[in-house]
LUMDREN-309577 format. One record per residue: residue in three letters; chain; x, y, z of N, C-alpha, C in turn. Coordinates in pm, whole numbers. Atoms other than C-alpha are relative to their C-alpha. Example, Ala and Ser with C-alpha at 12.3 -4.5 7.8 and 13.67 -1.06 7.14 Angstrom:
% LUMDREN-309577
+-----+---+--------+--------+--------+--------+--------+--------+--------+--------+--------+
:   r : c :   n.px :   n.py :   n.pz :  ca.px :  ca.py :  ca.pz :   c.px :   c.py :   c.pz :
+-----+---+--------+--------+--------+--------+--------+--------+--------+--------+--------+
: ALA : A :     89 :   -119 :      0 :   1230 :   -450 :    780 :     90 :    120 :      0 :
: SER : A :    -82 :   -119 :     -6 :   1367 :   -106 :    714 :    -77 :    109 :     73 :
+-----+---+--------+--------+--------+--------+--------+--------+--------+--------+--------+
% end
This chain:
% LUMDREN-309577
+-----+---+--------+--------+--------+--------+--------+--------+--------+--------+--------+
:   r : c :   n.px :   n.py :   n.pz :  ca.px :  ca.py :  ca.pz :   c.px :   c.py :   c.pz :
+-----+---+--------+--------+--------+--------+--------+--------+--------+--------+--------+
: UNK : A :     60 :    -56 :    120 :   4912 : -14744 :   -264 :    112 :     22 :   -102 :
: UNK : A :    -57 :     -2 :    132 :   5078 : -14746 :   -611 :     20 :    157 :    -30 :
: UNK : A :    -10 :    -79 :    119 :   5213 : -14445 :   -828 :   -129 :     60 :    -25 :
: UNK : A :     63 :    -40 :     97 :   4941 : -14456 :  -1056 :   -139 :     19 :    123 :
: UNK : A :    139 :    -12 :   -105 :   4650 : -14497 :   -768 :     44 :    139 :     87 :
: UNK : A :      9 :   -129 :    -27 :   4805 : -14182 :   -598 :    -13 :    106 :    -68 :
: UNK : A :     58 :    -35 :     88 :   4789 : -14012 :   -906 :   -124 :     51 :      5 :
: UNK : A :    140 :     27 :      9 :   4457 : -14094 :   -945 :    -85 :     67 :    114 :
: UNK : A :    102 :    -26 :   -101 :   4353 : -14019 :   -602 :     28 :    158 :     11 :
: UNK : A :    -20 :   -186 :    -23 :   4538 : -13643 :   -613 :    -80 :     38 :   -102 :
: UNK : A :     86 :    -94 :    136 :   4378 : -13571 :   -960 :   -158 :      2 :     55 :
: UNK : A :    144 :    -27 :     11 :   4017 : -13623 :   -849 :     16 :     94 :     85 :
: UNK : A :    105 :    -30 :   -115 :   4011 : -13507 :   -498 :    111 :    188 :    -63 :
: UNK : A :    -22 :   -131 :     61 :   4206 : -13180 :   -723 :   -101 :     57 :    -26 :
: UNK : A :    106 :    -11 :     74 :   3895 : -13182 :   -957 :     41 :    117 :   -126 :
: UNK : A :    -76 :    -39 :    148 :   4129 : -13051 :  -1227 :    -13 :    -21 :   -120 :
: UNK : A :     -9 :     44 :    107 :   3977 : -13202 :  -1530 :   -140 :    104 :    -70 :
: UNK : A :    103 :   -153 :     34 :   3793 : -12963 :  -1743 :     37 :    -35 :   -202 :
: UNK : A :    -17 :     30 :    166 :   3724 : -13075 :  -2151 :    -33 :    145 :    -52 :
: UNK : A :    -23 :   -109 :     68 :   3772 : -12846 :  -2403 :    -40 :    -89 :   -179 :
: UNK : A :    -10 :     61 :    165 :   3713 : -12891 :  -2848 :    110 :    -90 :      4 :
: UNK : A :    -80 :     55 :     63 :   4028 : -13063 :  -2844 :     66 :   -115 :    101 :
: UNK : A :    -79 :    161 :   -114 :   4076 : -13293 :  -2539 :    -14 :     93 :    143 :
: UNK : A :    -15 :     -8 :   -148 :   4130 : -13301 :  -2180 :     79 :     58 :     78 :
: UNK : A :    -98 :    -82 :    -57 :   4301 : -13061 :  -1984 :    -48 :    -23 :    178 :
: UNK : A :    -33 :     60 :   -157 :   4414 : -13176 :  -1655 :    127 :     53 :     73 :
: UNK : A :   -156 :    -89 :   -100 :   4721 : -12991 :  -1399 :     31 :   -180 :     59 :
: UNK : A :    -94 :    139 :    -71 :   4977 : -13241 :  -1317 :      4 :      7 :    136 :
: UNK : A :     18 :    -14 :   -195 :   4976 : -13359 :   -986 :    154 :     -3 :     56 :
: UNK : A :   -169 :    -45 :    -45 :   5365 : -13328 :   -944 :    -18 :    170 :    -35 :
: UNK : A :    -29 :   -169 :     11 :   5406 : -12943 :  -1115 :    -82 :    118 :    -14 :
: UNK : A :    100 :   -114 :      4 :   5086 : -12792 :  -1126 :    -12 :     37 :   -129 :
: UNK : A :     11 :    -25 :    177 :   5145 : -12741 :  -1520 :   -131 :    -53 :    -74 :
: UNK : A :    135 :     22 :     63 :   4830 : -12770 :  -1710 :     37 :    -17 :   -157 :
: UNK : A :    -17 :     91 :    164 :   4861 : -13021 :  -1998 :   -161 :    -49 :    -57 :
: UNK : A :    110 :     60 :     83 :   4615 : -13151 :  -2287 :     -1 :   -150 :    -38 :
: UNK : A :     48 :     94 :     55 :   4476 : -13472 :  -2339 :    -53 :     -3 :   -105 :
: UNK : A :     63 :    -58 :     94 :   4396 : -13486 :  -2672 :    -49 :   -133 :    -23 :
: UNK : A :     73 :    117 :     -4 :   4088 : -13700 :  -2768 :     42 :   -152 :    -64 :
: UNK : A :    -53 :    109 :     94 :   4265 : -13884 :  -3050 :    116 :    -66 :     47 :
: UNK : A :   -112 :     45 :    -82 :   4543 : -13981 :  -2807 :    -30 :    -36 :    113 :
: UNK : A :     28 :     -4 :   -135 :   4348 : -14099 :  -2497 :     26 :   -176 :      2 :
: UNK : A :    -52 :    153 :      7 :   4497 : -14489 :  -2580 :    153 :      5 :     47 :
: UNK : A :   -166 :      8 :    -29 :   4881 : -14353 :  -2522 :    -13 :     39 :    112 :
: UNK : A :    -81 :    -42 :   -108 :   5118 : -14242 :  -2266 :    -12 :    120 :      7 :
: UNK : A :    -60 :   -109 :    -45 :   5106 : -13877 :  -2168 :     78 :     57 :    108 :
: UNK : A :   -191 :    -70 :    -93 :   5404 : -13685 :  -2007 :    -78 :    107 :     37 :
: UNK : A :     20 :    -89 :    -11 :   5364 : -13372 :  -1856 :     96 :     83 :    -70 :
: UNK : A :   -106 :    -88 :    114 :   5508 : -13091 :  -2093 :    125 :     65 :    111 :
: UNK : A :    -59 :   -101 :   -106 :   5668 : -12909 :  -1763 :    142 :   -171 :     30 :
: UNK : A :   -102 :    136 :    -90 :   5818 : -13234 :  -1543 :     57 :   -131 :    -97 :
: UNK : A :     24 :    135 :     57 :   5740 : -13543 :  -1759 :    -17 :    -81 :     82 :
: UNK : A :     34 :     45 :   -100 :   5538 : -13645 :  -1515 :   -114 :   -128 :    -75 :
: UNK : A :     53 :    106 :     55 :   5316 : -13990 :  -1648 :   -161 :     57 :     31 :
: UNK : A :    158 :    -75 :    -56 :   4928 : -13801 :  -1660 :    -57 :   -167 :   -122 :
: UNK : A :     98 :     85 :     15 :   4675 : -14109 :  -1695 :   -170 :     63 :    -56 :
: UNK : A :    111 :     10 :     32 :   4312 : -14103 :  -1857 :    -88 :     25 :     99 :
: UNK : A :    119 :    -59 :   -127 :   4028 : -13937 :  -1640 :    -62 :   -103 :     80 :
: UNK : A :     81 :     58 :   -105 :   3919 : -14162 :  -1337 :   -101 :     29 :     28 :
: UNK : A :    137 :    -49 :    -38 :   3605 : -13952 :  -1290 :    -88 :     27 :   -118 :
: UNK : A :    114 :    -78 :    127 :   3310 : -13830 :  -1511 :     76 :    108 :      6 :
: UNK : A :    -23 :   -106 :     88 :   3355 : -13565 :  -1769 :    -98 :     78 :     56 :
: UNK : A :    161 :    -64 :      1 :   3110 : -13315 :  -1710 :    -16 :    143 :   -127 :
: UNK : A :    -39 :    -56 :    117 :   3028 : -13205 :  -2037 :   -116 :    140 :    -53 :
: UNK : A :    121 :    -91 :    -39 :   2854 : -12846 :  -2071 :    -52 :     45 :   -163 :
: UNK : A :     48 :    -57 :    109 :   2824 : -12771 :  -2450 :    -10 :   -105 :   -103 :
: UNK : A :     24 :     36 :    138 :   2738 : -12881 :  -2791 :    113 :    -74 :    -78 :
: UNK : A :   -170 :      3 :     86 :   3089 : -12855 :  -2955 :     70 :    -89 :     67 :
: UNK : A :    -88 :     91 :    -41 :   3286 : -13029 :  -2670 :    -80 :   -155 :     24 :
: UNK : A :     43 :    115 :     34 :   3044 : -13314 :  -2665 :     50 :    -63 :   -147 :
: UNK : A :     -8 :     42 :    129 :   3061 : -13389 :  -3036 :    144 :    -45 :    -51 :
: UNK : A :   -133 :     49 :     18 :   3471 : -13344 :  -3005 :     -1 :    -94 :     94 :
: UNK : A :    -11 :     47 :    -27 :   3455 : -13542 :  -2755 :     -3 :   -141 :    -44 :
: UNK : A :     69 :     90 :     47 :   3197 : -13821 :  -2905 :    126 :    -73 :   -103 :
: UNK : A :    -38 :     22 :    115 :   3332 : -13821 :  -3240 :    156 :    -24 :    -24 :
: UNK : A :   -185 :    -15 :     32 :   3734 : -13787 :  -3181 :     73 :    -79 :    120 :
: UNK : A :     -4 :     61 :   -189 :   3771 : -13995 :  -2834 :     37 :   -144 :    -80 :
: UNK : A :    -53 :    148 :     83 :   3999 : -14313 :  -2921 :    -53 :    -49 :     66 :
: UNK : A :     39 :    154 :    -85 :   3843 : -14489 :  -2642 :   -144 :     27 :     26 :
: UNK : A :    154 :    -44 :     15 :   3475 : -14508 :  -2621 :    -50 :     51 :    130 :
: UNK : A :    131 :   -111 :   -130 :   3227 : -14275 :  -2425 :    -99 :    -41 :     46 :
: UNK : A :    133 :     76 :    -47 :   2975 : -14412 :  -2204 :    -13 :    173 :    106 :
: UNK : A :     76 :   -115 :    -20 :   2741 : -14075 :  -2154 :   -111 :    -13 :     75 :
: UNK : A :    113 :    -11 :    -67 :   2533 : -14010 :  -1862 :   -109 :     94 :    -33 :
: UNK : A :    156 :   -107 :      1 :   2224 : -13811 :  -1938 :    -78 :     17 :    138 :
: UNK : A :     95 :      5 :    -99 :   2084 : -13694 :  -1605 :    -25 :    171 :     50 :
: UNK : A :     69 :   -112 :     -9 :   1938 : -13395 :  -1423 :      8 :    -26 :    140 :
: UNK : A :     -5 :     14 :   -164 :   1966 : -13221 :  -1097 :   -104 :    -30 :    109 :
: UNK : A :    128 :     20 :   -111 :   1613 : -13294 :   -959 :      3 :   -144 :     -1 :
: UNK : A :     52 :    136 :     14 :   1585 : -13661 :  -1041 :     92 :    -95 :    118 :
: UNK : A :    -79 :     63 :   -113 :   1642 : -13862 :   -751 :     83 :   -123 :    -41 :
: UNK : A :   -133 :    111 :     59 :   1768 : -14177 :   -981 :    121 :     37 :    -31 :
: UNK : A :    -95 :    -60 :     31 :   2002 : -13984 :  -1109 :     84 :     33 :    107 :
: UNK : A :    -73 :    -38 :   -115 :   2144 : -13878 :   -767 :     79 :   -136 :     71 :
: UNK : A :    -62 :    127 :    -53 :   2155 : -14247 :   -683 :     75 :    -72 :    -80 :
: UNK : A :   -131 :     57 :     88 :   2373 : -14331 :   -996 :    118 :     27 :     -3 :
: UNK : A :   -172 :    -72 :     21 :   2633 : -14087 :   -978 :    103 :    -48 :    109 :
: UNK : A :   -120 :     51 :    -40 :   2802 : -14227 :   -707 :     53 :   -159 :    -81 :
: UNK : A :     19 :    107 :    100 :   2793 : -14582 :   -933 :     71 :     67 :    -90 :
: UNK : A :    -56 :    -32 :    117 :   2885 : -14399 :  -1233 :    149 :     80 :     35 :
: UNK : A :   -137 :    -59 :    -65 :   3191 : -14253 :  -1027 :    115 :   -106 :    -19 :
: UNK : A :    -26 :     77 :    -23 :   3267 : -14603 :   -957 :     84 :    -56 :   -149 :
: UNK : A :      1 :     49 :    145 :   3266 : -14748 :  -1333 :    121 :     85 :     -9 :
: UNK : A :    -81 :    -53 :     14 :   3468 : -14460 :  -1434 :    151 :      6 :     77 :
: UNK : A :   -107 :     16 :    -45 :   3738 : -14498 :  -1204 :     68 :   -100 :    -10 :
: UNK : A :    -29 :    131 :     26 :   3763 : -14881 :  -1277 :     31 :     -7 :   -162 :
: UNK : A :    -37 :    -17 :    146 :   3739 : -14801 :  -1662 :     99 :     83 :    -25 :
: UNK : A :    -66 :    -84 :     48 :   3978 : -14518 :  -1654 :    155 :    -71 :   -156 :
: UNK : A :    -97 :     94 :    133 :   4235 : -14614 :  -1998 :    -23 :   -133 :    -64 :
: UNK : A :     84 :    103 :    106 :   3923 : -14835 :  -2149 :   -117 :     86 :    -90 :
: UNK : A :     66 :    -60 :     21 :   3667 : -14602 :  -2163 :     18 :    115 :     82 :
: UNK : A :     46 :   -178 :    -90 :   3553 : -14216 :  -2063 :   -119 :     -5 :     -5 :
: UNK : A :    128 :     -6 :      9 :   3261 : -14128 :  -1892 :    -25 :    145 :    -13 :
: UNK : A :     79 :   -103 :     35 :   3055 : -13836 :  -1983 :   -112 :     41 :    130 :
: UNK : A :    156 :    -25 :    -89 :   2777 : -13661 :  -1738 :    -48 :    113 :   -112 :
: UNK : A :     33 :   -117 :     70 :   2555 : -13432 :  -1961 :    -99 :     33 :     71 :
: UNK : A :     73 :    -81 :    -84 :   2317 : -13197 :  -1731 :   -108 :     -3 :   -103 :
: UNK : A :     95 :    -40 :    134 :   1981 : -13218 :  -1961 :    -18 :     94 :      2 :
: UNK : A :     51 :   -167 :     -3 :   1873 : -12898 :  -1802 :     80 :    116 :    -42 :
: UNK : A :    -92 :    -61 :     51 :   2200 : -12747 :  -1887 :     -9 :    -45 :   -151 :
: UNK : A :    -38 :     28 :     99 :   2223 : -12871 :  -2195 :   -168 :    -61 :    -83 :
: UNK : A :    106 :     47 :     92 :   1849 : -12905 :  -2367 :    -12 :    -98 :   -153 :
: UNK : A :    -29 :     82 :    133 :   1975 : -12936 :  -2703 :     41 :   -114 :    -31 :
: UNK : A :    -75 :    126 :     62 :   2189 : -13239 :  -2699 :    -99 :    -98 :     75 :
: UNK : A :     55 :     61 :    -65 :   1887 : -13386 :  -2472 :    -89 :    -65 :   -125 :
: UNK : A :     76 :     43 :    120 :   1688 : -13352 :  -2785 :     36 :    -23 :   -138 :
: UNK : A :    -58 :     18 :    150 :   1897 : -13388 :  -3036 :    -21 :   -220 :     52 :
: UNK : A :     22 :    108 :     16 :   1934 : -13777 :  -2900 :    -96 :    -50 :     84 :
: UNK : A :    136 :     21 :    -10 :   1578 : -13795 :  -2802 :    -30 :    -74 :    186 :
: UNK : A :     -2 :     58 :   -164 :   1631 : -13853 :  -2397 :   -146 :     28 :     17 :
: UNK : A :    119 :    -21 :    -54 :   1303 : -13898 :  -2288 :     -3 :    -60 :    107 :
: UNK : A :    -33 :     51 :   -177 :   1412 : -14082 :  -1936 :    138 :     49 :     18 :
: UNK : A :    -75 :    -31 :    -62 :   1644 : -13994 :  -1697 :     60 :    -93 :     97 :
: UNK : A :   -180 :      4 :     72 :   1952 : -14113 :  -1586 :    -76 :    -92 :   -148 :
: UNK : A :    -16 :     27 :    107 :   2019 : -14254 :  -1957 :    124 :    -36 :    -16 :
: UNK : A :   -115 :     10 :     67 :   2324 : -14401 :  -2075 :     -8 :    -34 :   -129 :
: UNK : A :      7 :     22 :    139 :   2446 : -14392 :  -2412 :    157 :    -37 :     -6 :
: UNK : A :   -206 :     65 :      9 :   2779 : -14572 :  -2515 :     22 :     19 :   -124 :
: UNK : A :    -27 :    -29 :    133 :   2946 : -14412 :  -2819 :    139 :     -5 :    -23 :
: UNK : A :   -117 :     46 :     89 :   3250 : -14537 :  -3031 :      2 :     89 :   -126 :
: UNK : A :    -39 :    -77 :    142 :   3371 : -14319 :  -3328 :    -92 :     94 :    -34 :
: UNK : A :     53 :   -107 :     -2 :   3100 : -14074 :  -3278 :    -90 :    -61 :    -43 :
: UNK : A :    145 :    101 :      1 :   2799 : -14376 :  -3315 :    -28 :    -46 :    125 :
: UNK : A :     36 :     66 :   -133 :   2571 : -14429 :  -3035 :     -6 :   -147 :    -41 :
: UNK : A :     44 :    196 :     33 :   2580 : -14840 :  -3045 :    -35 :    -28 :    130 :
: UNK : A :     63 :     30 :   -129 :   2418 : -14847 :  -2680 :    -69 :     76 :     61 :
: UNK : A :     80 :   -105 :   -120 :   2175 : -14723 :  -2442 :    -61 :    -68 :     57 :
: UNK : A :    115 :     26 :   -166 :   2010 : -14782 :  -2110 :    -69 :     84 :     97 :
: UNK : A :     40 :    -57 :   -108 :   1763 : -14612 :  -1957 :     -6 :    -53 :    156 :
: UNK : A :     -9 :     33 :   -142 :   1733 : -14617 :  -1565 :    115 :    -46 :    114 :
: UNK : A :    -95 :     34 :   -110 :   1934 : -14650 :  -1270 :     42 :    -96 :      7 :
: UNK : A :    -68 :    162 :      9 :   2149 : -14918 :  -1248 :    131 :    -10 :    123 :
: UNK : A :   -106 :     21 :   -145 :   2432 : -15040 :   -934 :    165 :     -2 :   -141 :
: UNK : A :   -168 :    -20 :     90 :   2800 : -15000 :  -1059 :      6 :   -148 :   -120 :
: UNK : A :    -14 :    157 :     10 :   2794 : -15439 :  -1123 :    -76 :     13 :   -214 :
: UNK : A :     39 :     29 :    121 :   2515 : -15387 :  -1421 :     44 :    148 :    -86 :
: UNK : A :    -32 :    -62 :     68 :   2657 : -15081 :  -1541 :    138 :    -24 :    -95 :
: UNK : A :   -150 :     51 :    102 :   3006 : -15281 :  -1652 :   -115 :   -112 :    -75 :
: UNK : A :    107 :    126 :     99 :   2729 : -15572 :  -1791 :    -34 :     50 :    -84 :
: UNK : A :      7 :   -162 :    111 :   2625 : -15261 :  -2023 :     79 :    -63 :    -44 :
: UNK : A :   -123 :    -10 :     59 :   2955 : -15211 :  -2127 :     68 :   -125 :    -51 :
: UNK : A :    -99 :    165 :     67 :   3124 : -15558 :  -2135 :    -12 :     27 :   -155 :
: UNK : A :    -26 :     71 :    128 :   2984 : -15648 :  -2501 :    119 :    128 :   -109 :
: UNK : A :    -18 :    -81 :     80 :   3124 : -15329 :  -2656 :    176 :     32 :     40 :
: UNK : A :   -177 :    -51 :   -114 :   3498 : -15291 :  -2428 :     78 :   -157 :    -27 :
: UNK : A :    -77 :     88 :     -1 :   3763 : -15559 :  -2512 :     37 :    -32 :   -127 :
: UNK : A :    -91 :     61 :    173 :   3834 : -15774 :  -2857 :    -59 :    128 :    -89 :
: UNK : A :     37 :    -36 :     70 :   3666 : -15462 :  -3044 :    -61 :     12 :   -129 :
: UNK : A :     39 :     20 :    101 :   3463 : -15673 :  -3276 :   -130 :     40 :    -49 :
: UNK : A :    110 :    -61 :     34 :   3149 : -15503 :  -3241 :     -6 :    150 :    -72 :
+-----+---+--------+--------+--------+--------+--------+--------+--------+--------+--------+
% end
């Protein structure tokens, strides 16, 4: 295993990542120091402020609980957001998240994924008019330019994504 894949594998099975208005705050997996990802910087290199330890782009879903850090997120996120919309009763939804685990760990420093709880979070359910569950929505510069309702296997959830991830001409 690589560096960056141990990394990767201490930060999740940590579960250290926790968004905030202004970015991503994640504890280094060398010093325990708790640094910021900031949204408008999730294309560079971050250091740890303590060690200068090399902290990478979130491998896992976001799990995003409010209004405000969605919107900083959405709207200020250099690399685009592909947003789960789901809910704790729905059994599709139970059968995506390991899938949408997947994606995200393969996209980590292309894209970030999002989970938004509808039941937690009503408002932003209805603000972009979720009327199915799971839901993805794929947003660039704080414009949804995608969505898919229904469950989907990890395979068609990058088929999603493809047209919108790479030469950035869409």
């Amino acid at each position: 295993m690589n560096t960056y894949q141990s990394q990767v594998t201490e930060i999740s099975s940590m579960n250290t990542l926790q968004p905030d208005e202004r970015g991503l705050l994640v504890t280094c997996p060398n010093c325990g120091q708790r640094n910021r990802l900031r949204y408008d910087r999730l294309k560079q290199v971050f250091r740890c402020g303590k060690c200068q330890t090399e902290l990478h782009p979130p491998p896992e879903p976001v799990d995003v609980k409010s209004d405000l850090v969605f919107d900083a997120l959405t709207s200020h996120s250099e690399l685009p957001v592909l947003v789960d919309f789901w809910a704790p009763w729905c059994g599709p939804c139970k059968m995506v998240a390991p899938e949408i685990r997947k994606v995200a760990a393969e996209g980590a420093g292309q894209f970030v994924v999002a989970k938004v709880n509808t039941e937690e979070s009503p408002a932003l359910a209805r603000k972009f008019r979720i009327n199915a569950i799971p839901t993805m929505a794929l947003f660039k510069g704080g414009v949804e330019v995608a969505r898919q309702a229904g469950a989907m296997p990890a395979p068609a959830i990058r088929k999603f994504l493809q047209p919108w991830l790479g030469d950035g001409k869409r």
